[in-house]
MARSEDO-864445 format. One record per residue (C-alpha): residue number from 1; residue in one letter; x negated, y negated, z. Coordinates in Angstrom, 1 decimal, always signed. Example, Ala and Ser with C-alpha at 12.3 -4.5 7.8 and 13.67 -1.06 7.14 Angstrom:
REM MARSEDO-864445
1 | A | -12.3 | +4.5 | +7.8
2 | S | -13.7 | +1.1 | +7.1
This chain:
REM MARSEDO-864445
1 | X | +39.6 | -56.3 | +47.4
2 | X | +40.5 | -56.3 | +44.0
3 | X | +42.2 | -52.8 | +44.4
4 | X | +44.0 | -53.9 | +47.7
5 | X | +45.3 | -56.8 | +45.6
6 | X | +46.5 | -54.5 | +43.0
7 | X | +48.4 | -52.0 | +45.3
8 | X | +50.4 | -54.7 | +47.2
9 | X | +51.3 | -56.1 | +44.5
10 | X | +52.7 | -53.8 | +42.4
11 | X | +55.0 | -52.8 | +45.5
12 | X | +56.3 | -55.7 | +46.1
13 | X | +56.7 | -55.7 | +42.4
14 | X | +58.8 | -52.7 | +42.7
15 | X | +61.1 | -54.4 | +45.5
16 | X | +61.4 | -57.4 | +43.0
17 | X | +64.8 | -56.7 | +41.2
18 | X | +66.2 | -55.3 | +44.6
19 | X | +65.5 | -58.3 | +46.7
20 | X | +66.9 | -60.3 | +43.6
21 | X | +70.1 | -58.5 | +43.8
22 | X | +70.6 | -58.6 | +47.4
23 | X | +69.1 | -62.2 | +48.2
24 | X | +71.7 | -65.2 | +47.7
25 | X | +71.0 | -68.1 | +46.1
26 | X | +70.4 | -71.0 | +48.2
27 | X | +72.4 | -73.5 | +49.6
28 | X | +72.5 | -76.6 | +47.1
29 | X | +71.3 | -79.7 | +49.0
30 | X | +73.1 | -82.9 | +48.8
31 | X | +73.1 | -85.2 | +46.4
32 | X | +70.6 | -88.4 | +45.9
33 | X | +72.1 | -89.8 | +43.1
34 | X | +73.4 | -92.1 | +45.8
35 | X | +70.1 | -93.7 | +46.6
36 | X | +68.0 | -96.3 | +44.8
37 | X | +64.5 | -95.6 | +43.8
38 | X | +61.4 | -98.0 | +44.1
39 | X | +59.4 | -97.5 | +41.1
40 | X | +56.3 | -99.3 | +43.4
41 | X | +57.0 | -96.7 | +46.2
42 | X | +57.3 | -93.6 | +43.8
43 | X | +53.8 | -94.6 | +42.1
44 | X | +52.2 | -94.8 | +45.4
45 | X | +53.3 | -91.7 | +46.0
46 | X | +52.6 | -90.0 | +43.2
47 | X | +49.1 | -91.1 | +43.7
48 | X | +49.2 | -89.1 | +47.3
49 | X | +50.5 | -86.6 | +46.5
50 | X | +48.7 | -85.2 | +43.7
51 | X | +51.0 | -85.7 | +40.8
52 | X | +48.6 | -87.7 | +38.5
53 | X | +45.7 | -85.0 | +39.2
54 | X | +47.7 | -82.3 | +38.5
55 | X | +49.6 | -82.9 | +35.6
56 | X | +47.4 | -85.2 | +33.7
57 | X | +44.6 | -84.0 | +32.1
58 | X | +42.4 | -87.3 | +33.0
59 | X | +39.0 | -85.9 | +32.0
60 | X | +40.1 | -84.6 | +28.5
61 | X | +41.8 | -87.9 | +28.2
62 | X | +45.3 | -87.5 | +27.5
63 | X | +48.7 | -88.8 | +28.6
64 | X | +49.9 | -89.5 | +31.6
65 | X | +51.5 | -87.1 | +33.4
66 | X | +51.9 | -85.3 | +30.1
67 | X | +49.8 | -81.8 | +31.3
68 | X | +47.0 | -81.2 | +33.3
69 | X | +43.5 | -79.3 | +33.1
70 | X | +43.2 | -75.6 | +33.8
71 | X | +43.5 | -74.4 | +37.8
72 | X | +41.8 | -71.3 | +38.0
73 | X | +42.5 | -68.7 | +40.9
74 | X | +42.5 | -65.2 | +41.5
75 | X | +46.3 | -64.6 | +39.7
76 | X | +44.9 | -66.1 | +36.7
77 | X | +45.4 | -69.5 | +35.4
78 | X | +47.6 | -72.7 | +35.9
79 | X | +48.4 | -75.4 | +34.3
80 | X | +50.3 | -78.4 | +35.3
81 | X | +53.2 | -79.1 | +32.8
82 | X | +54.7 | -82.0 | +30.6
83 | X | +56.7 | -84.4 | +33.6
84 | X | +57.1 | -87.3 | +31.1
85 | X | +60.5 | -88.4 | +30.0
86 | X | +60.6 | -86.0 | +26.4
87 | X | +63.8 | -84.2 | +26.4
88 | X | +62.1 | -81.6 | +24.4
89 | X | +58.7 | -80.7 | +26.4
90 | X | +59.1 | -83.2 | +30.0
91 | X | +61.7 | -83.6 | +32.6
92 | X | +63.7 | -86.3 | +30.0
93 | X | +67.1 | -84.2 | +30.9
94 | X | +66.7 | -83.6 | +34.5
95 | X | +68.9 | -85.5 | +37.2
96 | X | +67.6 | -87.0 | +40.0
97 | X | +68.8 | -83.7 | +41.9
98 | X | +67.3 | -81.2 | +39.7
99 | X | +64.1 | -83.5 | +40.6
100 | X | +64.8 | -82.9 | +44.1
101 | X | +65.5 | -79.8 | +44.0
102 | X | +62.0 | -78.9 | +42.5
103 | X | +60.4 | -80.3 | +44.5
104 | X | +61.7 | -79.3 | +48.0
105 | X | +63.2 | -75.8 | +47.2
106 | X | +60.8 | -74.7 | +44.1
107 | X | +63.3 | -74.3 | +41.8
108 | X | +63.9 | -75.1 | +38.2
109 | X | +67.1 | -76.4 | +36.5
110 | X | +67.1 | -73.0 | +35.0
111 | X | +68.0 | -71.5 | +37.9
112 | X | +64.0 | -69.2 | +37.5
113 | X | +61.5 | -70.5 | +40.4
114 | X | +58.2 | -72.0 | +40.9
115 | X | +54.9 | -70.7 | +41.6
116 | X | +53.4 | -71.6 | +44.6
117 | X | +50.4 | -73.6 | +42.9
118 | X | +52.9 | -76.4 | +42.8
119 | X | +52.9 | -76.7 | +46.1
120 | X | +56.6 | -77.1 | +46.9
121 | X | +56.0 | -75.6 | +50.3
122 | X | +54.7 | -79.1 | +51.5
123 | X | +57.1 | -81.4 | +49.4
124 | X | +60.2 | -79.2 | +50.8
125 | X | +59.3 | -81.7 | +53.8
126 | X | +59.5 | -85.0 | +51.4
127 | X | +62.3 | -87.7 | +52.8
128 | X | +65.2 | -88.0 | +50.6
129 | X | +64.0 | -91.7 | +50.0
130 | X | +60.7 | -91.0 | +48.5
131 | X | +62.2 | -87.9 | +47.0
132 | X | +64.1 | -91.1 | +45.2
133 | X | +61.1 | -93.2 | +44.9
134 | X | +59.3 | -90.7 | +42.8
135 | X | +61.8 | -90.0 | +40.8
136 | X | +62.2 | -93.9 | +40.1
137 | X | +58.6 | -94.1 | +39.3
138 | X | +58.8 | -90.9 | +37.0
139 | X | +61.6 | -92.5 | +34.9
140 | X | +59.3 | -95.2 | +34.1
141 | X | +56.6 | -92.7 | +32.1
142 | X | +56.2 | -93.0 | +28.8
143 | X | +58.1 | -89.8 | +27.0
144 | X | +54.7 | -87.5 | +25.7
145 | X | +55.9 | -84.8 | +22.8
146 | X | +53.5 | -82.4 | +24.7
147 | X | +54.1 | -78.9 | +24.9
148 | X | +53.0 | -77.3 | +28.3
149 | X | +50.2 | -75.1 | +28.4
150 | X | +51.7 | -71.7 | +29.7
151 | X | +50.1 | -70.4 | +32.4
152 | X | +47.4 | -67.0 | +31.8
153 | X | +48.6 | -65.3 | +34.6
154 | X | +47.8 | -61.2 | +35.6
155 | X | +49.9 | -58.6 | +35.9
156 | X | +52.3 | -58.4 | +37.8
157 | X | +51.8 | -62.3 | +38.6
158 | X | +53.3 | -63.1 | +35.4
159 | X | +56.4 | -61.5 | +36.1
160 | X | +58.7 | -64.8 | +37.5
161 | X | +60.9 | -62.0 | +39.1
162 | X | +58.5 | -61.4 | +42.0
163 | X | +58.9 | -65.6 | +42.9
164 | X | +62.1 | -64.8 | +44.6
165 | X | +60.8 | -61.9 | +46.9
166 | X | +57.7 | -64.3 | +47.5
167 | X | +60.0 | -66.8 | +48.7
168 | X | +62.2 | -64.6 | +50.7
169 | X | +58.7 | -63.8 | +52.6
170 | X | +57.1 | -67.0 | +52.9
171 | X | +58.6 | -69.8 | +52.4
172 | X | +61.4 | -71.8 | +54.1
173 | X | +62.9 | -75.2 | +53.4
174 | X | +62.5 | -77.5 | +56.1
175 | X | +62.5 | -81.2 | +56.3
176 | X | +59.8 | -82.8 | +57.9
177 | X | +60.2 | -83.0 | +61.8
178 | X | +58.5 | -86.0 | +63.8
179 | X | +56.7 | -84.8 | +66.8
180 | X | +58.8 | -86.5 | +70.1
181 | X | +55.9 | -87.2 | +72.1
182 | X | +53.3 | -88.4 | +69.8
183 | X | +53.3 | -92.3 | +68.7
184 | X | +54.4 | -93.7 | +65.3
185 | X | +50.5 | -93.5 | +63.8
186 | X | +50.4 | -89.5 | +64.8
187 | X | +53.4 | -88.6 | +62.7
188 | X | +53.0 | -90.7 | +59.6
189 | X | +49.9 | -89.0 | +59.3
190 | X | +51.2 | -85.6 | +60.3
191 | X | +54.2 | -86.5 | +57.3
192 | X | +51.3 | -87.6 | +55.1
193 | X | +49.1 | -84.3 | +55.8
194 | X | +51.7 | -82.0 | +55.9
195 | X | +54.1 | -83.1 | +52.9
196 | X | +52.9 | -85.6 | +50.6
197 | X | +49.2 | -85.2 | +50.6
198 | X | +49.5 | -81.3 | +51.5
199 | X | +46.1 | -81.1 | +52.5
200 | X | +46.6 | -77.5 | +54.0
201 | X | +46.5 | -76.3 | +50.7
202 | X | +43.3 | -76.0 | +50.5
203 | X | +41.7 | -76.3 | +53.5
204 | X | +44.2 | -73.3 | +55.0
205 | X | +43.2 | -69.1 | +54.5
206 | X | +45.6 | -67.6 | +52.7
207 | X | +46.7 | -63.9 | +51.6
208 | X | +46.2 | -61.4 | +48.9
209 | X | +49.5 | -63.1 | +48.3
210 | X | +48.6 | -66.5 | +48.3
211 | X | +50.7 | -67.2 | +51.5
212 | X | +49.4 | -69.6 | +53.8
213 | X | +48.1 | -68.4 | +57.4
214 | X | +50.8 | -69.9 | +59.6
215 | X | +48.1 | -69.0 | +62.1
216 | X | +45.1 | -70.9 | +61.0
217 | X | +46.2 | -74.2 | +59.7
218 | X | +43.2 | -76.3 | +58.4
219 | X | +41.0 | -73.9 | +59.5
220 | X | +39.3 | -73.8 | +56.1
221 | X | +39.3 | -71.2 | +52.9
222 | X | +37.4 | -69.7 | +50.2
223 | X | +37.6 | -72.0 | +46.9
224 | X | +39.6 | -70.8 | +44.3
225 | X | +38.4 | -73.4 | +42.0
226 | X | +34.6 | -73.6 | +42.5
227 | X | +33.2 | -70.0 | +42.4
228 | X | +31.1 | -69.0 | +45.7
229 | X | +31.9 | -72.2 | +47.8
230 | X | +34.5 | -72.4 | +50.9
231 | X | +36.5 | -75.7 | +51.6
232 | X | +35.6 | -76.7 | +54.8
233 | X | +37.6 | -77.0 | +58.5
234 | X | +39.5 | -79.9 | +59.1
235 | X | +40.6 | -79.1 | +62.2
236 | X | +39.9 | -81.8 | +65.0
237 | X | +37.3 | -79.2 | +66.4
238 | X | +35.7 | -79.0 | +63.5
239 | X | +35.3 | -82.6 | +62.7
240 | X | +34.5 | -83.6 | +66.0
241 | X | +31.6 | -80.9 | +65.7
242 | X | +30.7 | -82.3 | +62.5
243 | X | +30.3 | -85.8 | +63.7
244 | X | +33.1 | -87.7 | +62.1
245 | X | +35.2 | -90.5 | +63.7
246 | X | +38.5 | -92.3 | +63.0
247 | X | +36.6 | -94.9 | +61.1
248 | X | +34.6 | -92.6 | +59.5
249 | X | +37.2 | -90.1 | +58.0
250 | X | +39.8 | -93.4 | +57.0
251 | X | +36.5 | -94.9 | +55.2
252 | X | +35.3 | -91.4 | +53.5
253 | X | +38.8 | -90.8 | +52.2
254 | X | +39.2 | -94.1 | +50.5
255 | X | +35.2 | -94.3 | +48.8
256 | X | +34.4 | -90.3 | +48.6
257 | X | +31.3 | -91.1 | +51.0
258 | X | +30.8 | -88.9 | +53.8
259 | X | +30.0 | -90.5 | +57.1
260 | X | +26.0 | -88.8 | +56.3
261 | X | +25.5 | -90.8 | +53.9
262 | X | +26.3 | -87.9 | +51.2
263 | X | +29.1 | -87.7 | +48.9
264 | X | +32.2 | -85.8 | +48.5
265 | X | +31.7 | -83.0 | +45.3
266 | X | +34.0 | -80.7 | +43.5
267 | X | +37.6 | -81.0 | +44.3
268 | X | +37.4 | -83.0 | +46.9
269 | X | +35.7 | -85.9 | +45.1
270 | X | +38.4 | -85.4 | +42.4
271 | X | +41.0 | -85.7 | +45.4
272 | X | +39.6 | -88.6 | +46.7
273 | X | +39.1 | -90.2 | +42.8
274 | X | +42.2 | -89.6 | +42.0
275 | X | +44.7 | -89.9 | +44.7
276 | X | +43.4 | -90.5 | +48.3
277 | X | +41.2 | -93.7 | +46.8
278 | X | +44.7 | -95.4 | +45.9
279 | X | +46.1 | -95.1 | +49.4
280 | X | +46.8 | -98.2 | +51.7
281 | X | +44.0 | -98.5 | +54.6
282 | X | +46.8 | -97.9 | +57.8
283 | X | +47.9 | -94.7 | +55.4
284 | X | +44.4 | -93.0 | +55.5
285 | X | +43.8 | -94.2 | +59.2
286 | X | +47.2 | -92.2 | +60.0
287 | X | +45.6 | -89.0 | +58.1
288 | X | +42.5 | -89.5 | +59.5
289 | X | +44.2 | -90.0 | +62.6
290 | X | +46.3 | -87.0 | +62.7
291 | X | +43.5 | -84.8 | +61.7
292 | X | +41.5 | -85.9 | +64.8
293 | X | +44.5 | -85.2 | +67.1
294 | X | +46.7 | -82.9 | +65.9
295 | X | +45.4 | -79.3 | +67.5
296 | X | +44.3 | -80.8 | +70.7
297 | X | +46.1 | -79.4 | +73.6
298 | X | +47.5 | -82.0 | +76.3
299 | X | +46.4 | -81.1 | +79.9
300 | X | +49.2 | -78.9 | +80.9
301 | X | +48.8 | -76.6 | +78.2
């Protein structure tokens, strides 16, 4: 696997500088500088989405939102960077629109893009208000003279030339569409799932290339972070199968304890300890929700 994973790389390596030549850049999105942020909102969501977990190193004890822990996978090593205010090492010179733009079309103020372990391909469905919100709520942090941990990447992962092709291929910026026929619960959770909490990035297969499988959503994945363990399904097949009910799944994601008795472990207790434990009860009945519902066909399919 390892030399399959090699091979493809280095050609689409090779096509990198092309595609950059012939690509254009994208279409800059409208301005938010318009909107007002709520600080209350943007912490919430922060919270949901992973921002605290990721970019605080929690464990090691240090400041929020001022670097996170080590993310190992099979490209080499993340970190989550510096998003305080600091002018120097955070975010203290971005706009609300460099902000936005970040987060929904994984690019930097620099122009150079993102890799996909910040997981811009579920926040490019983020609502310009809570786009707003966050950014509200990030203002508010404490400025932390931090310098980000780069990441250890392989070759040719390190090379940020390669981000563009990867984008060309896999990802497209799309703002979160509610589902017509399904009721107001179905697509809060589906907005919650999809964008903010991003659940399908770990519990979705992905590539040599670390693409998701548009094809198997949810469907479960080997972990990148614990070595020899898979993330489970979390398709409404599977959790049916496994036992769990809409009561169950809201009450699991707000304690960590699994409707058995047992106890979330690994990432997903750290998910739950630091994010999913925060959210509102009508919030995690909505994921919960959606999760039970969403791949179940109606009758005339």
């Amino acid at each position: 696997m390892k030399r399959s994973l090699r091979a493809v790389t280095l050609g689409l390596s090779a096509f990198a500088v092309g595609w950059y030549i012939v690509t254009p850049a994208a279409e800059p999105a409208a301005s938010l500088a318009h909107l007002t942020g709520d600080v209350a909102r943007g912490a919430y969501l922060a919270r949901a989405g992973g921002c605290i977990a990721c970019h605080t190193d929690i464990v090691g004890g240090g400041a929020p939102l001022a670097g996170g822990p080590a993310l190992a996978t099979p490209f080499g090593t993340f970190y989550g960077p510096n998003l305080t205010t600091d002018k120097t090492y955070g975010i203290g010179n971005w706009s609300v629109d460099d902000f936005a733009t970040a987060l929904r079309l994984g690019q930097r103020p620099d122009g150079d893009h993102y890799y996909p372990a910040f997981p811009y391909t579920f926040y490019t469905g983020l609502t310009d208000q809570d786009v707003a919100d966050l950014w509200a709520a990030f203002r508010t942090v404490r400025p932390a003279a931090v310098a980000s941990t780069p990441h250890d990447l392989k070759f040719p992962f390190n090379l940020r030339e390669g981000l563009l092709l990867w984008q060309g291929l896999f990802f497209e910026a799309a703002p979160f569409t509610p589902v017509p026929d399904q009721g107001a619960e179905f697509n809060r959770g589906a907005y919650l799932t999809e964008s903010v909490a991003h659940c399908g990035a770990c519990h979705s297969p992905r590539s040599l290339l670390g693409a998701l499988d548009p094809d198997a959503p949810f469907s479960g994945s080997v972990s990148w972070t614990e070595e020899d363990s898979r993330v489970p399904s979390i398709t409404a097949e599977a959790l049916k199968e496994k036992g769990w009910t809409l009561e169950d799944l809201s009450y699991a994601l707000k304690t960590g304890i699994k409707h058995d008795g047992d106890v979330f472990g690994g990432g997903m207790g750290e998910v739950v300890r630091d994010g999913t434990s925060f959210m509102r009860p009508d919030d995690l009945r909505a994921i919960a929700y959606y999760l039970l519902n969403r791949d179940i066909k109606k009758p005339s399919e």
